[in-house]
LOTI-293510 format. One record per residue (C-alpha): x, y, z; residue in three letters. Coordinates in nm, 3 decimals, always signed. Example, Ala and Ser with C-alpha at 12.3 -4.5 7.8 and 13.67 -1.06 7.14 Angstrom:
REM LOTI-293510
+1.230|-0.450|+0.780|ALA $
+1.367|-0.106|+0.714|SER $
END
This chain:
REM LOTI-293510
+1.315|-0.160|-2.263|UNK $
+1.104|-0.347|-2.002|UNK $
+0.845|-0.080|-1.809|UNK $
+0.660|-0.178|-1.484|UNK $
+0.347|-0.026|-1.286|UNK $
+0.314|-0.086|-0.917|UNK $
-0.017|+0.011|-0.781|UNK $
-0.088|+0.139|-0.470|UNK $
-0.199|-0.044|-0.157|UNK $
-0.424|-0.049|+0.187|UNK $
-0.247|-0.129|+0.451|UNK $
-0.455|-0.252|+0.751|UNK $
-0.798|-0.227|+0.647|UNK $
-0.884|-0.182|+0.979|UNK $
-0.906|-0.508|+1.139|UNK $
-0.559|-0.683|+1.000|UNK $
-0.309|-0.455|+1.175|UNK $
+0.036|-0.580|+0.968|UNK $
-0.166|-0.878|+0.800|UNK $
-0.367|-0.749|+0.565|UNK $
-0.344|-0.555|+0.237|UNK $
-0.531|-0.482|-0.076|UNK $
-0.421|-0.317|-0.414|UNK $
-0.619|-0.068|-0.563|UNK $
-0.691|+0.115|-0.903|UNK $
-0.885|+0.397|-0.990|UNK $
-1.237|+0.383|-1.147|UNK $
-1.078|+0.581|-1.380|UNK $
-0.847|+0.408|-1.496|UNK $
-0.563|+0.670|-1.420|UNK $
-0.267|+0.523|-1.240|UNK $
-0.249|+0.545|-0.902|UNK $
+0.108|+0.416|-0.832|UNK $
+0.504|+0.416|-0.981|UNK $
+0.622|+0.322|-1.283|UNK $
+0.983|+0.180|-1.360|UNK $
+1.176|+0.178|-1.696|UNK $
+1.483|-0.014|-1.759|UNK $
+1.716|-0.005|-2.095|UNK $
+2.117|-0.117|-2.111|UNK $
+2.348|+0.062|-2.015|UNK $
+2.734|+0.017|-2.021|UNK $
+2.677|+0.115|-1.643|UNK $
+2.428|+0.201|-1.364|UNK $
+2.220|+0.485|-1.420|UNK $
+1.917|+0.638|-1.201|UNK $
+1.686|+0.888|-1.270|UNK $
+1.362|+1.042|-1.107|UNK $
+1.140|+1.196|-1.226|UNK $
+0.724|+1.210|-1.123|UNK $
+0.506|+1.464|-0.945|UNK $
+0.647|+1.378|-0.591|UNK $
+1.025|+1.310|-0.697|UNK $
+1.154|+1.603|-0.524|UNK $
+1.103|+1.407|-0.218|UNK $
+1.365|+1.177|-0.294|UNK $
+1.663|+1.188|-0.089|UNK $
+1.948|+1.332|-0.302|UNK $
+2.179|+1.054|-0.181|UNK $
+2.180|+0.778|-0.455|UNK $
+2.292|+0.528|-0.193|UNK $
+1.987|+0.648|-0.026|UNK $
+1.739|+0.576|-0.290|UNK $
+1.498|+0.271|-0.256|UNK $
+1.549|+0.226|-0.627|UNK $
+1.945|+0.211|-0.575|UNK $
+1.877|-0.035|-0.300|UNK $
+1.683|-0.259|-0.456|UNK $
+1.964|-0.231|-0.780|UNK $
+2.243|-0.274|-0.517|UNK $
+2.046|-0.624|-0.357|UNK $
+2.004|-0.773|-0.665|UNK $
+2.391|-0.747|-0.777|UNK $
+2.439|-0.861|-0.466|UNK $
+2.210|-1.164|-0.519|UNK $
+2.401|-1.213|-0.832|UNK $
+2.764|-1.123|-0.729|UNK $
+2.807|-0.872|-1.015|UNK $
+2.675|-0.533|-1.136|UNK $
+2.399|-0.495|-1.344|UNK $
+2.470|-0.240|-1.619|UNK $
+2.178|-0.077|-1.675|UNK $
+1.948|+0.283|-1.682|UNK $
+1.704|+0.343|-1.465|UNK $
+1.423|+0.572|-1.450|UNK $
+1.211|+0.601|-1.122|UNK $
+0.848|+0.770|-1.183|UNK $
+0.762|+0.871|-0.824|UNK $
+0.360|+0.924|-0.870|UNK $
+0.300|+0.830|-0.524|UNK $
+0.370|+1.088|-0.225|UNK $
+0.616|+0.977|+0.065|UNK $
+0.453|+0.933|+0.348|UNK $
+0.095|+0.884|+0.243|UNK $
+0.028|+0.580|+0.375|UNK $
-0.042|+0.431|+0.058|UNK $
+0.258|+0.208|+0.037|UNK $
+0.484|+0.433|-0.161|UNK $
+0.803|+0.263|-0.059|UNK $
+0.661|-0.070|-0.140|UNK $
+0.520|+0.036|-0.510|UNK $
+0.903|+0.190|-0.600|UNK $
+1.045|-0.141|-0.424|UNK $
+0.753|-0.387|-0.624|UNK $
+0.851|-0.209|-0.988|UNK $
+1.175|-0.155|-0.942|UNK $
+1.251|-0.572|-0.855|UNK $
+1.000|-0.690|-1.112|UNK $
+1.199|-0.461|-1.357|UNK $
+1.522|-0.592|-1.218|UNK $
+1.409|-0.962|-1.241|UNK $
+1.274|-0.949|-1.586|UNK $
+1.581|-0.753|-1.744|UNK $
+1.807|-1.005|-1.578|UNK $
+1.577|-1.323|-1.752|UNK $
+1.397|-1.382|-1.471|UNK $
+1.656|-1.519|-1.206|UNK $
+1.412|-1.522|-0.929|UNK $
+1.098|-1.676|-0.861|UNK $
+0.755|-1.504|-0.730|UNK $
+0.852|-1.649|-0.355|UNK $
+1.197|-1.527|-0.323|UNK $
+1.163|-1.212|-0.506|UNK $
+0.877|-1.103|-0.253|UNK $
+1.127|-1.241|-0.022|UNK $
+1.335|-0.951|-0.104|UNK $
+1.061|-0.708|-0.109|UNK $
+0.949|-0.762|+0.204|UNK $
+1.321|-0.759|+0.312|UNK $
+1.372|-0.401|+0.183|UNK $
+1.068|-0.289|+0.292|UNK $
+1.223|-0.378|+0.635|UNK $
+1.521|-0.137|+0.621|UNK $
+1.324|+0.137|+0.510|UNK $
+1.035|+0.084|+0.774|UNK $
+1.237|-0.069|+1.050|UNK $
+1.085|-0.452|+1.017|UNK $
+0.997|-0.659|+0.741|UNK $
+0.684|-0.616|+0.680|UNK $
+0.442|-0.761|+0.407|UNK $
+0.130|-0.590|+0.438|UNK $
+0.221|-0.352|+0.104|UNK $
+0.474|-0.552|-0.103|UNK $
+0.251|-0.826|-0.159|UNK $
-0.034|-0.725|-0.225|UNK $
+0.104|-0.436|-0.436|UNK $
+0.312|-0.744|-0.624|UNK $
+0.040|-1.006|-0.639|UNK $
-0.310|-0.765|-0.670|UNK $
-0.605|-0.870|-0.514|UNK $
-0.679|-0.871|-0.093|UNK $
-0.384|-1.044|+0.074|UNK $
-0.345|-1.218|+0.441|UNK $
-0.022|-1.217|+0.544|UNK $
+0.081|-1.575|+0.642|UNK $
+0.470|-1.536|+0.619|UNK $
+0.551|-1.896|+0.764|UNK $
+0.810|-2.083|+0.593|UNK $
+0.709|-2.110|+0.270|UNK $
+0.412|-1.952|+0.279|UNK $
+0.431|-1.557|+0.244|UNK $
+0.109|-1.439|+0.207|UNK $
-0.254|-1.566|+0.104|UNK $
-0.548|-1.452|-0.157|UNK $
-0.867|-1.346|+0.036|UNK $
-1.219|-1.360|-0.191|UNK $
-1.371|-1.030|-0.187|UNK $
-1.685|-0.835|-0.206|UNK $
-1.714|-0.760|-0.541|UNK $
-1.951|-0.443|-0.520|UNK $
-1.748|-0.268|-0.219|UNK $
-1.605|+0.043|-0.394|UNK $
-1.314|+0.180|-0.200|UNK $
-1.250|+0.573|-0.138|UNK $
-0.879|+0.683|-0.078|UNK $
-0.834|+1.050|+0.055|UNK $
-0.489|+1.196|+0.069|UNK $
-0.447|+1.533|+0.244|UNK $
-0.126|+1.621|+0.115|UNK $
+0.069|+1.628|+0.411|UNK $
+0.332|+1.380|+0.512|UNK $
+0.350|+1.138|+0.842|UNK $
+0.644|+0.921|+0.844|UNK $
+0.568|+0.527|+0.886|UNK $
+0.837|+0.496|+1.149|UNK $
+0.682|+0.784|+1.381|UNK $
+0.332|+0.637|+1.312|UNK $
+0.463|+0.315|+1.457|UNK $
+0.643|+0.477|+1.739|UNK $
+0.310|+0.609|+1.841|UNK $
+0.169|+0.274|+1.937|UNK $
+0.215|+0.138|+2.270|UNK $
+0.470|-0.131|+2.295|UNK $
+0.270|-0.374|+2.492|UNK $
-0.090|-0.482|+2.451|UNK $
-0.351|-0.599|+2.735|UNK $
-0.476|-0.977|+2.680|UNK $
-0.830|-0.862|+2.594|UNK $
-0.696|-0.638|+2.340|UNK $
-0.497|-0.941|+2.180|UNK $
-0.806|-1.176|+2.225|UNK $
-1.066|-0.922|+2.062|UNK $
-0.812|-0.854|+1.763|UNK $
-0.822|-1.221|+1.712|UNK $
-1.136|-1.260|+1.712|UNK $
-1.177|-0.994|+1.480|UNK $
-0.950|-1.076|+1.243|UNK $
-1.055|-1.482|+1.181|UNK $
-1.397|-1.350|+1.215|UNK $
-1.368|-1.122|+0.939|UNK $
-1.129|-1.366|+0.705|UNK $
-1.450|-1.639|+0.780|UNK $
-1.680|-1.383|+0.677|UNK $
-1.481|-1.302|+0.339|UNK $
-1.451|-1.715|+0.265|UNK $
-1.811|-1.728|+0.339|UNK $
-1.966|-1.412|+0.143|UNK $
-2.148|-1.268|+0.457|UNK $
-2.086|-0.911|+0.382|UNK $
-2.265|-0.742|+0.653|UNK $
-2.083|-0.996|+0.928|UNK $
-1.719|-0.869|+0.756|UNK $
-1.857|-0.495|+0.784|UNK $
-1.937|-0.532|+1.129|UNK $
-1.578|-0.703|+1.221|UNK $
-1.357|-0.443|+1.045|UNK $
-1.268|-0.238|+1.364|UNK $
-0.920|-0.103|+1.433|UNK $
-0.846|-0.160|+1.807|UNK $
-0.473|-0.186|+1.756|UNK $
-0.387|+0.138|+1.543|UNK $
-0.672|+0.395|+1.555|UNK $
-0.716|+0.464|+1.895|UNK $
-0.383|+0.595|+1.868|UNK $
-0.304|+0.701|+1.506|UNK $
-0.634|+0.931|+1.545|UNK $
-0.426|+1.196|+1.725|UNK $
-0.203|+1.255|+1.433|UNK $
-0.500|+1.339|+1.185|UNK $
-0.728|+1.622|+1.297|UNK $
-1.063|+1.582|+1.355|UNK $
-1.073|+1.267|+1.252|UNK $
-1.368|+1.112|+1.488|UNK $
-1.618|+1.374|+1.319|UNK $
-1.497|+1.354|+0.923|UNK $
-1.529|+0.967|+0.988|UNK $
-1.905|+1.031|+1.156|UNK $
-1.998|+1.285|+0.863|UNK $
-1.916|+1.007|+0.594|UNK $
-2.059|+0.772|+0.774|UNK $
-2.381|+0.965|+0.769|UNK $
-2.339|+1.005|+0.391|UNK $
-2.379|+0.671|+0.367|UNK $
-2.017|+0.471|+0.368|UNK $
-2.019|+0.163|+0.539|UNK $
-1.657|+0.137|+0.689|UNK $
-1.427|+0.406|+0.727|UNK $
-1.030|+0.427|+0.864|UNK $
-0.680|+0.494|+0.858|UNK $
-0.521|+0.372|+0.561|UNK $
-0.161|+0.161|+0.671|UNK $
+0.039|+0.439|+0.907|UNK $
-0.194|+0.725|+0.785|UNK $
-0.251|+0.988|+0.683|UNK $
-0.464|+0.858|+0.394|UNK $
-0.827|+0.775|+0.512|UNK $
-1.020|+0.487|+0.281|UNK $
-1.410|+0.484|+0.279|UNK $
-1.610|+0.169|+0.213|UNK $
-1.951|+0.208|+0.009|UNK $
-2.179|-0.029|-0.190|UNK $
-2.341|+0.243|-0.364|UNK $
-2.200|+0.459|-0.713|UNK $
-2.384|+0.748|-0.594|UNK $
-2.321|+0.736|-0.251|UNK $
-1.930|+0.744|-0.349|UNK $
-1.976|+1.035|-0.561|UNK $
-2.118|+1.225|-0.282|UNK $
-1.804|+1.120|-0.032|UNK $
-1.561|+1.194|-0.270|UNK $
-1.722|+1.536|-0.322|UNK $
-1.659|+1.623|+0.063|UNK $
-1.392|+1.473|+0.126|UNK $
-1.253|+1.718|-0.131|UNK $
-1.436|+1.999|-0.013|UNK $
-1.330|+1.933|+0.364|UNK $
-1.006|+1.687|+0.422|UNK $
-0.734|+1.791|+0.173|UNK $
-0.547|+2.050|+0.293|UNK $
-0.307|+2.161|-0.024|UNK $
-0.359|+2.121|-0.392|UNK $
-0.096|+1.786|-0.371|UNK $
-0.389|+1.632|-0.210|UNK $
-0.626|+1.365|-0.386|UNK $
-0.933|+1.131|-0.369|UNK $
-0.986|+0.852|-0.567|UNK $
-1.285|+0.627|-0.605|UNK $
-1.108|+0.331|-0.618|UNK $
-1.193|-0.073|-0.717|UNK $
-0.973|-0.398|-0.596|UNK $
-0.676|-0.413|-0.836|UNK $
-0.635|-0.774|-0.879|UNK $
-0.317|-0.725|-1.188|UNK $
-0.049|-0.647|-0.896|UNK $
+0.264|-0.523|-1.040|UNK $
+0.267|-0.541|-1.430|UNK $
+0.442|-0.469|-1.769|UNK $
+0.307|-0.127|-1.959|UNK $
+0.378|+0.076|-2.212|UNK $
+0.612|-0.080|-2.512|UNK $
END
C-alpha cells in the first residue's frame, strides 16, 4: 500500500500572475491538502471519500483521479490493476490548487506503484498537462510547487519546468477560505484578453524585481514589489468587500495581502506570531461565510508531495 499527501498551494502571490507558486503547511501541523492510497487490485477501483468529496462529479470518466489513472495506462499501453482511494480534504474551487493536489498524489502514487517509470521532469510534465484539461491551459503555477515544495518560478522552457526561489524565512503566511466556490475557468474569463504595454512593462518589472529581491534577501524591496496589476483589479469584483477586509488587515499589521491563484481564498503576509494570531482571529470573525470555511496560519512547505502513513 503506497499513501501520498499533496499539500496545498499559492497561486500568484501577487506579483507572478501564472509564474509563481508556493506550497504551504499549517503551523499546526494538520494537513492542509489530499491524500492518495493505492493497493492491487485484479482491476481498477476508485473511491472518494474526504470532507469535500461530495463535490466530485459522479462521472468516473470525469474524475481527475480517473484521468490521471487513464494517462498513465496510456503512457504505458496497458491497464493498471489497482484500488484507489481519493481523500478530497481540499474544497473545489478554493483557489488553493485543489485540482493540482488530487492530480500531484494521485501521479506520485501512480509512479511509485508502477516502480517508478517516470522521472521528476516528465511526470510534472504530465501534471501540468492535466492540469491543462481541467483549467483550460497547462498551467504550472500549482502542480509544481505542490510536487516539488518550496517557492517555485515557473520557467517551463524546454527542459526547464520550473525553478526554486530562496525565501524569507520569518514571513508567516495566512490562508482564508470563505467557503464558497468560484470556478478557475470563470475567474480567468474575467480578465481582459489584451493588456496595454505599460501594464506588460510594469508586471515585468515587478516580477524580476521581486525574484532579485528574493536572490538577494532584501525583504522590504520584495514587500514593496508584490502588487497584482494583472489579476486583482479584476478578480476584486468577485469577492465582496474586498478593498476594505484587505485595508483592515493591513492595519492589523500584515505586510502583503491578496487573492490567492483564481480566488476566492485571500493569503496574508506577516513577520510577527502575534500579529498573525490577531488576523486569523478576524478573518474568522468577519470573511468566512459558512462553517466549510477555514483559516490557517500557514509556513512554506518545502516536502512537496510525499509518502505518509504505512
Amino acid at each position: 500500500m503506497i499513501k501520498i499527501y499533496a499539500p496545498a498551494s499559492i497561486g500568484n502571490i501577487n506579483v507572478g500572475f501564472d509564474t509563481l507558486g508556493m506550497a504551504i503547511s499549517p503551523q499546526d501541523g494538520s494537513l492542509l491538502g489530499d491524500c492518495v492510497t493505492i493497493t492491487s487490485n485484479n482491476s481498477f477501483d476508485l473511491q472518494n471519500v474526504g470532507k469535500f468529496s461530495s463535490q466530485l462529479p459522479q462521472n468516473i470518466k470525469k474524475n481527475i483521479v480517473w484521468k490521471c489513472w487513464n494517462h498513465f495506462c496510456i503512457i504505458l499501453k496497458k491497464k493498471i490493476s489497482c484500488s484507489i482511494i481519493l481523500e478530497k480534504n481540499m474544497p473545489i474551487g478554493s483557489g488553493l490548487g485543489s485540482s493540482a493536489c488530487s492530480i500531484v498524489a494521485t501521479l506520485v502514487a501512480i509512479n511509485k506503484f508502477c516502480k517508478l517509470p517516470l522521472n521528476e521532469k516528465k511526470l510534472l510534465s504530465l501534471m501540468g498537462k492535466i492540469e491543462g484539461e481541467i483549467s483550460g491551459e497547462p498551467h504550472y503555477d500549482n502542480v509544481a510547487p505542490c510536487y516539488y515544495g518550496g517557492l517555485q518560478l515557473i520557467i517551463n522552457e524546454n527542459n526547464y519546468i520550473s525553478q526554486p526561489v530562496p525565501y524569507f524565512k520569518k514571513w508567516i503566511w495566512i490562508v482564508a477560505w470563505p467557503g464558497i466556490n468560484i470556478s478557475t475557468s470563470s475567474s480567468r474569463s474575467i480578465l481582459p484578453s489584451k493588456y496595454k504595454k505599460e501594464i506588460c512593462v510594469e508586471h515585468s518589472r515587478l516580477l524580476s524585481g521581486f525574484i532579485h529581491a528574493s536572490h538577494t534577501k532584501q525583504e522590504s524591496l520584495a514587500i514593496m514589489l508584490m502588487k497584482d496589476i494583472i489579476a486583482e483589479p479584476y478578480r476584486i469584483q468577485l469577492i465582496p468587500n474586498f478593498l476594505e477586509i484587505k485595508k483592515t488587515v493591513l492595519n492589523l499589521g500584515a505586510i502583503n495581502f491578496g487573492i490567492s491563484g483564481s480566488g476566492p481564498t485571500i493569503f496574508v503576509v506577516c513577520n510577527k506570531q502575534s500579529r498573525a494570531v490577531k488576523i486569523k482571529q478576524w478573518l474568522s470573525e468577519n470573511y468566512l461565510k459558512n462553517k466549510n470555511g477555514f483559516v490557517h496560519i500557514c509556513q512554506l512547505d518545502l516536502l512537496g508531495a510525499r509518502k505518509i502513513g504505512i
